[in-house]
NULUMTOR-826886 format. One record per atom (N, C-alpha, C, CB): residue number from 1; x, y, z; atom name. Coordinates in nm, 3 decimals, decimal comma, m for minus. Glycine has a CB too. Layout:
BEGIN
ATOM/NUM/X/Y/Z/CA
...
This chain:
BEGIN
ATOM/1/10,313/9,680/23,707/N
ATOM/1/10,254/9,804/23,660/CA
ATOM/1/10,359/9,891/23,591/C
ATOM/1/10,190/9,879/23,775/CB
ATOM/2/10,484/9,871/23,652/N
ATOM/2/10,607/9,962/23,624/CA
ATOM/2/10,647/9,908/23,474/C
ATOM/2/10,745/9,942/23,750/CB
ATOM/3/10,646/9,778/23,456/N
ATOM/3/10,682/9,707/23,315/CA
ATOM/3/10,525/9,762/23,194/C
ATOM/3/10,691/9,482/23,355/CB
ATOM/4/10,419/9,708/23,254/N
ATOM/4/10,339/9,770/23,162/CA
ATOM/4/10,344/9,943/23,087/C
ATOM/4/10,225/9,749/23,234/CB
ATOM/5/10,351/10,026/23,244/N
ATOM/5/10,390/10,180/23,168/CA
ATOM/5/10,493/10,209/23,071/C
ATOM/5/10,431/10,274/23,262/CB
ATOM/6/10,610/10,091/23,082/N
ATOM/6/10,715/10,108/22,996/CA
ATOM/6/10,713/10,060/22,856/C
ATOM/6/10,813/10,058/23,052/CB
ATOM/7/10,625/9,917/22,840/N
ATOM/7/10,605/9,883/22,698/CA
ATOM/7/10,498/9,956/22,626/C
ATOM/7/10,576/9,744/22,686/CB
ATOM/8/10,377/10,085/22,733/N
ATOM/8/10,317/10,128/22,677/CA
ATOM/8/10,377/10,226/22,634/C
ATOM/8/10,230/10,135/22,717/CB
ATOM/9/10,491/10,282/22,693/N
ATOM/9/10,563/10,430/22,611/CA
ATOM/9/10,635/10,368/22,516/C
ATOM/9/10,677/10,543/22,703/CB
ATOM/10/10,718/10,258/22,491/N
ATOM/10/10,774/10,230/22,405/CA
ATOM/10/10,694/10,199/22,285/C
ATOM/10/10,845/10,153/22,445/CB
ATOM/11/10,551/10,177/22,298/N
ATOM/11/10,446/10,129/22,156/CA
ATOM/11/10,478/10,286/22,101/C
ATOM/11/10,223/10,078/22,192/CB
ATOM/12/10,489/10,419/22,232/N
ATOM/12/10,416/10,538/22,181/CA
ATOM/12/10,556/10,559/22,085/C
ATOM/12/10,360/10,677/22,309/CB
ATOM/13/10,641/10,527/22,130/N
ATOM/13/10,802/10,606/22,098/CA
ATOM/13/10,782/10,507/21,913/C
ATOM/13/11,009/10,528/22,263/CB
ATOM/14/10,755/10,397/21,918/N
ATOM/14/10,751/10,330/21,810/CA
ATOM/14/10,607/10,394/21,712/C
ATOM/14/10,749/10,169/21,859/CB
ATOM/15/10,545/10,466/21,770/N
ATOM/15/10,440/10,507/21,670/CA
ATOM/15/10,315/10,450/21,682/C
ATOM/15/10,478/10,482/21,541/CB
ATOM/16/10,305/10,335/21,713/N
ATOM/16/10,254/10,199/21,720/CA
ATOM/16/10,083/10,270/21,732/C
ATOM/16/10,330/10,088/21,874/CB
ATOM/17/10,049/10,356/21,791/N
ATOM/17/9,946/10,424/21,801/CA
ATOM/17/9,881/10,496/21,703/C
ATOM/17/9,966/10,486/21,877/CB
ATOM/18/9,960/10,548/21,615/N
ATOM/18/9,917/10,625/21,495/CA
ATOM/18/9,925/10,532/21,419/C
ATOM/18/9,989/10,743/21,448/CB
ATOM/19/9,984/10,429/21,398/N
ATOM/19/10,022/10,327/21,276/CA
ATOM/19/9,914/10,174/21,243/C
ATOM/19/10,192/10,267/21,322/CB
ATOM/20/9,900/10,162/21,363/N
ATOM/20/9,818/10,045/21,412/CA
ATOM/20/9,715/10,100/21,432/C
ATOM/20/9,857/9,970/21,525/CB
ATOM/21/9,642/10,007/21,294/N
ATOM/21/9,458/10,068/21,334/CA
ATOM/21/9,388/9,956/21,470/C
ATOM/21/9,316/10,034/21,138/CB
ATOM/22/9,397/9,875/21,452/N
ATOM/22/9,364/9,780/21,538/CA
ATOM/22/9,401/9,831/21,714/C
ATOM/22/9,449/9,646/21,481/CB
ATOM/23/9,543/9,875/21,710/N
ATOM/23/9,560/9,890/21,879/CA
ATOM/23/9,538/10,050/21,874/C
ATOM/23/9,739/9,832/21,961/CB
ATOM/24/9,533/10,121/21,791/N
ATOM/24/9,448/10,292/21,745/CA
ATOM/24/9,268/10,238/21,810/C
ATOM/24/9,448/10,340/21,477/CB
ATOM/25/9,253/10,137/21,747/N
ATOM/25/9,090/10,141/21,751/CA
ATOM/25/9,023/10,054/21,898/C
ATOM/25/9,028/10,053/21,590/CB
ATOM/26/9,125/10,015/21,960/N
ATOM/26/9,132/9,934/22,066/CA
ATOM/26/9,125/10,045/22,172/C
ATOM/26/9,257/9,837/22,068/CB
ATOM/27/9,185/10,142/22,155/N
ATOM/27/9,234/10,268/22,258/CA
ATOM/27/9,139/10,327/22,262/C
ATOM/27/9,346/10,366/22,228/CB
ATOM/28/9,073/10,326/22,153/N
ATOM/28/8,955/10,451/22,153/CA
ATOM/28/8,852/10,405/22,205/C
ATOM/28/8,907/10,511/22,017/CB
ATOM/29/8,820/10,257/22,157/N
ATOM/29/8,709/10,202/22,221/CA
ATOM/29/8,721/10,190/22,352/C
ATOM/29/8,677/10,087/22,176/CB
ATOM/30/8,831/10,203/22,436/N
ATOM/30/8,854/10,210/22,594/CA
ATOM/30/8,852/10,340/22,634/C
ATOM/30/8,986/10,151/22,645/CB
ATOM/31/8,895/10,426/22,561/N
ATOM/31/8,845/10,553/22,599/CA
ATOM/31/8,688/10,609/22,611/C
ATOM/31/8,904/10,626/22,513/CB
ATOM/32/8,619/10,560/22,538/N
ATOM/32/8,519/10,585/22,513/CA
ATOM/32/8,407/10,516/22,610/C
ATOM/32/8,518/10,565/22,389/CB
ATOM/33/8,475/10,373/22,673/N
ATOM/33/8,405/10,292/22,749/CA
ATOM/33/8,403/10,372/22,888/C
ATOM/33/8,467/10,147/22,751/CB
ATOM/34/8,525/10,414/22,891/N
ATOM/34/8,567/10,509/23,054/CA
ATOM/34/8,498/10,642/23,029/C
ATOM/34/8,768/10,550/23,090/CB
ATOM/35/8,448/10,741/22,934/N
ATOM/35/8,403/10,826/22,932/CA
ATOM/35/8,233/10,825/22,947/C
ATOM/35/8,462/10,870/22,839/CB
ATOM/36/8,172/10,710/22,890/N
ATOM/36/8,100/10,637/22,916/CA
ATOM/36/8,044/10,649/23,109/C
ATOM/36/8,173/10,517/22,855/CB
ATOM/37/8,103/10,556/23,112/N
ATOM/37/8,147/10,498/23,269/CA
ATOM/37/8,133/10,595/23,415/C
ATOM/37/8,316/10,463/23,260/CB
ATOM/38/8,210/10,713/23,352/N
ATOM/38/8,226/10,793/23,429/CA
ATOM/38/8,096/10,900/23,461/C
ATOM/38/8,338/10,842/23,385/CB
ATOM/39/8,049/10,954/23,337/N
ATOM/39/7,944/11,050/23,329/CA
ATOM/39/7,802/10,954/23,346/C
ATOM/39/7,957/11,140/23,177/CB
ATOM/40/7,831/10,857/23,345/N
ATOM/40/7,664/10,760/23,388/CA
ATOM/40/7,602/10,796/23,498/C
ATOM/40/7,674/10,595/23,423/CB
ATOM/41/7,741/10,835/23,585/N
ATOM/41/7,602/10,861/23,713/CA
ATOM/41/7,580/10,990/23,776/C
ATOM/41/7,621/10,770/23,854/CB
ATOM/42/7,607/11,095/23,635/N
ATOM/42/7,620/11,240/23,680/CA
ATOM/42/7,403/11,191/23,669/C
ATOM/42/7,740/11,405/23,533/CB
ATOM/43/7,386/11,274/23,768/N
ATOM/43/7,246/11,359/23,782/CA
ATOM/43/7,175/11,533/23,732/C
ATOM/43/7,244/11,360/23,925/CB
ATOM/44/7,152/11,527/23,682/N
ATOM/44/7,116/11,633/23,610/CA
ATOM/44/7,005/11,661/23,624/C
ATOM/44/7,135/11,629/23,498/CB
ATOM/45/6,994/11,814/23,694/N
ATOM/45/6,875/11,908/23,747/CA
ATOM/45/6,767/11,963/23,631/C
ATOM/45/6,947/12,044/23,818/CB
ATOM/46/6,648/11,935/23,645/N
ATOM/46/6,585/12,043/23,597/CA
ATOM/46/6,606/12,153/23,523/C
ATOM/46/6,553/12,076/23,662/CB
ATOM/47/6,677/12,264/23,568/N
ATOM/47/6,719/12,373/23,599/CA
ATOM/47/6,877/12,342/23,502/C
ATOM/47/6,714/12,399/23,777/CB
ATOM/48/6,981/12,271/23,547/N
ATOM/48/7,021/12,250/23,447/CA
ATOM/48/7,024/12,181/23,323/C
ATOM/48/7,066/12,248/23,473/CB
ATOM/49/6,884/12,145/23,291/N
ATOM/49/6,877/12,122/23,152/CA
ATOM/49/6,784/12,200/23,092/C
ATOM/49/6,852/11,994/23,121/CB
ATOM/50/6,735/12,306/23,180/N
ATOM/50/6,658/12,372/23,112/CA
ATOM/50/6,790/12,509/23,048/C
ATOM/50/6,512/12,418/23,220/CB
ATOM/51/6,865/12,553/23,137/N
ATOM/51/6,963/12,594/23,082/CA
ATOM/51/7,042/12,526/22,968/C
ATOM/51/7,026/12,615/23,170/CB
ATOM/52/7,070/12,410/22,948/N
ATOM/52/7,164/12,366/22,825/CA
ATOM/52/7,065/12,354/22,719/C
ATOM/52/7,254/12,219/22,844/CB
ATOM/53/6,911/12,375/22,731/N
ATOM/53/6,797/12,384/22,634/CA
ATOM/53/6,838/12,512/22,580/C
ATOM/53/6,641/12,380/22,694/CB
ATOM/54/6,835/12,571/22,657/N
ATOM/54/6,820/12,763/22,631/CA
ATOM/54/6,971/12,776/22,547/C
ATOM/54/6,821/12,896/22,832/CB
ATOM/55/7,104/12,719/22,571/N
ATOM/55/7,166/12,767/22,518/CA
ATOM/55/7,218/12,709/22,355/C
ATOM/55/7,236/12,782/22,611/CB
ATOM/56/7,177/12,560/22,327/N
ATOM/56/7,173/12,546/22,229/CA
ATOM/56/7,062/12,555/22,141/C
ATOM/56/7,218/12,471/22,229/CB
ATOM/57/6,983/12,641/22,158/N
ATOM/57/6,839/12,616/22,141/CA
ATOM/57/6,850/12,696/21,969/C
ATOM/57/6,717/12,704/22,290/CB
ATOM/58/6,931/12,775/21,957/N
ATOM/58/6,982/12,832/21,872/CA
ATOM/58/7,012/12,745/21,713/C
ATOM/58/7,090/12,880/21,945/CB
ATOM/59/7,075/12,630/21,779/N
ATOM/59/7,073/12,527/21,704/CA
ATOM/59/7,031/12,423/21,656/C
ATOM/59/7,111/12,506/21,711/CB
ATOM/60/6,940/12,457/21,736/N
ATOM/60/6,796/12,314/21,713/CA
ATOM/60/6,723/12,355/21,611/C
ATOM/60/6,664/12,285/21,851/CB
ATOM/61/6,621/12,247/21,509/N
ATOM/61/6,578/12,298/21,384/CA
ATOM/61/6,440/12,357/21,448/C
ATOM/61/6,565/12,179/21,252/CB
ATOM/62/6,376/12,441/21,372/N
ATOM/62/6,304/12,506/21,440/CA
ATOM/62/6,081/12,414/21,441/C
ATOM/62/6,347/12,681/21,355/CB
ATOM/63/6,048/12,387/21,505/N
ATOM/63/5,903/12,317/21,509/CA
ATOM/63/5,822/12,351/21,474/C
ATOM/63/5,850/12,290/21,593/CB
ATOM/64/5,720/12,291/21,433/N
ATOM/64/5,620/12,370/21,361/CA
ATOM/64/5,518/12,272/21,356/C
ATOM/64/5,663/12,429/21,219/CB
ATOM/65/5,408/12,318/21,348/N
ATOM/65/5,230/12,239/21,405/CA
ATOM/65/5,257/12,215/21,561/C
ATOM/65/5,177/12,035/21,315/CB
């Protein structure tokens, strides 16, 4: 684990992250899998979605018929 943290700072020290679309686009797609992952098993109230209705509601296009 100790060798992996080290060749991963050394990709960072080399750039390797900004430079490399491939291990850039590799990262993100793992980020995105864990952000994913994580919020899957939030539960969400009534009550709070009737609140996150109300507050972007502002921004929603407006209905009509």
């Amino acid at each position: 684990m100790i060798e992996e943290e080290l060749l991963i700072q050394r990709a960072k020290d080399l750039g390797l992250f900004s430079t490399n679309t491939m291990i850039r686009g590799t990262i993100v797609q793992q980020m995105i899998n864990m952000v994913i992952s994580e919020n899957s098993l939030d539960i969400v109230s009534n009550s709070e979605l009737e609140s996150f209705y109300k507050e972007i509601k502002v921004f929603l296009p407006m209905r009509t018929g």
